[in-house]
TORFI-24360 format. One record per residue (C-alpha): residue in three letters; x, y, z. Coordinates in steps of 0.5 Angstrom, whole numbers, plus 500, padded with zeros to 3 digits. Each point is the difference from the previous one (the first is absolute). Example, Ala and Ser with C-alpha at 12.3 -4.5 7.8 and 13.67 -1.06 7.14 Angstrom:
Ala525491516;Ser502507498;
END
This chain:
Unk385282611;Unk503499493;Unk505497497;Unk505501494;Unk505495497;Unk505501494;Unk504497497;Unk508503498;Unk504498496;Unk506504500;Unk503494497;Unk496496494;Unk502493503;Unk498502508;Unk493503503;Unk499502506;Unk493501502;Unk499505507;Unk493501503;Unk500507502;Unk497500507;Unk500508503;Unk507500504;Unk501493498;Unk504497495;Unk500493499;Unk503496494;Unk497494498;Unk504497496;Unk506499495;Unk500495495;Unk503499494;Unk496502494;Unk501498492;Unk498505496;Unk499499493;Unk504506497;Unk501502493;Unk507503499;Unk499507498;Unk499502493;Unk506504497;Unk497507500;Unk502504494;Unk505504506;Unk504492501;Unk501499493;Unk502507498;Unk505500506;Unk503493498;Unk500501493;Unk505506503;Unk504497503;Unk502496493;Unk495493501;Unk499499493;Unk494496502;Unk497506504;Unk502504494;Unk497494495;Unk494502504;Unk500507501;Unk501501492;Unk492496499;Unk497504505;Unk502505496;Unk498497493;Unk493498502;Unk498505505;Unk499496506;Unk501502508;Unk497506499;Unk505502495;Unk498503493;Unk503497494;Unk508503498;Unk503497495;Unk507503500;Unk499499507;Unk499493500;Unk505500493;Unk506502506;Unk498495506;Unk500493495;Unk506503497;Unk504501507;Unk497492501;Unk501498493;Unk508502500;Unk500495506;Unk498494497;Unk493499502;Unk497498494;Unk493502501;Unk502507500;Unk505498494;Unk494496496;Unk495507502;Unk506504498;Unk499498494;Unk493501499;Unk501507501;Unk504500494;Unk497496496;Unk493505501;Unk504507502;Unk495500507;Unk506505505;Unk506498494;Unk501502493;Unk497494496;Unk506496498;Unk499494497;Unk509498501;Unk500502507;Unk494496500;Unk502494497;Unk508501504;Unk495500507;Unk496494497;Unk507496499;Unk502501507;Unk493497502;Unk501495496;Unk506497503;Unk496498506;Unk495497497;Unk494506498;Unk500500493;Unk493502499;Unk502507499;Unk507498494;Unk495496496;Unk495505500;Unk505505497;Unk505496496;Unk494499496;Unk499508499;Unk507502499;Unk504501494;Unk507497501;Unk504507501;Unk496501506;Unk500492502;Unk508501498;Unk500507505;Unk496496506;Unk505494500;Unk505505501;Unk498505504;Unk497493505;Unk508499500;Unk501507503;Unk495498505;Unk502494503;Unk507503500;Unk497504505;Unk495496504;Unk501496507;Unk503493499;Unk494498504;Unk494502497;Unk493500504;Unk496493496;Unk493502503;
END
């Protein structure tokens, strides 16, 4: 005669482990169990789906993958240039400090050192300065002068509350 256990785990924190003897079922135990789980990892599909729903996190995130080419997505600049504009114009200074990288080298945007410099200049109100004093050294006064305005424009726009992250 033979004898088969298996072990169930409909829910992860319970198992339920049955012998299957023909024509008799007998459960053996119930028993809690700690199961170190991982939280799942956000799938290209998660983040896109939140990024829609206008987390600017999600959008922050979403814009990287496509500007490094990561999940299994190819590099789009312009793609990526459209998500960390969506997160930027949010607040998130990441996405503020990346969009203007993207302006100073024209990676998915026009190169435009005033934009630049004006997205540099929002970063730097929340402490992320390294982007403004790389490029108040490559700027002429005219596009420091344009950028100081255009920085006014933007944060005219923005959330009262911006993303510190």
């Amino acid at each position: 005669m033979s004898y088969r256990i298996s072990i169930i785990l409909d829910n992860p924190s319970y198992a339920v482990g049955y012998i299957l003897v023909p024509e008799l079922l007998v459960v053996l135990l119930f028993l809690p169990i700690h199961l170190k789980t991982k939280p799942p990892k956000k799938t290209f599909n998660f983040i896109k789906a939140k990024a829609d729903n206008s987390e600017a996190d999600s959008q922050h995130r979403l814009g990287m993958i496509y500007f490094k080419g990561k999940k299994g997505v190819l590099e789009v600049f312009d793609e990526a240039a459209q998500w960390i504009q969506r997160a930027a114009k949010q607040g998130h200074t990441k996405a503020q400090d990346q969009l203007g990288l993207m302006y100073m080298t024209g990676s998915g945007v026009e190169k435009n050192l005033s934009e630049a410099y004006a997205w540099a200049l929002l970063c730097a109100q929340a402490k992320q300065t390294n982007l403004k004093n790389l490029l108040s050294r490559k700027l002429s006064a005219e596009q420091k002068i344009s950028g100081q305005n255009r920085a006014k424009e933007l944060s005219a726009n923005l959330p009262k509350k911006s993303f510190l992250n």
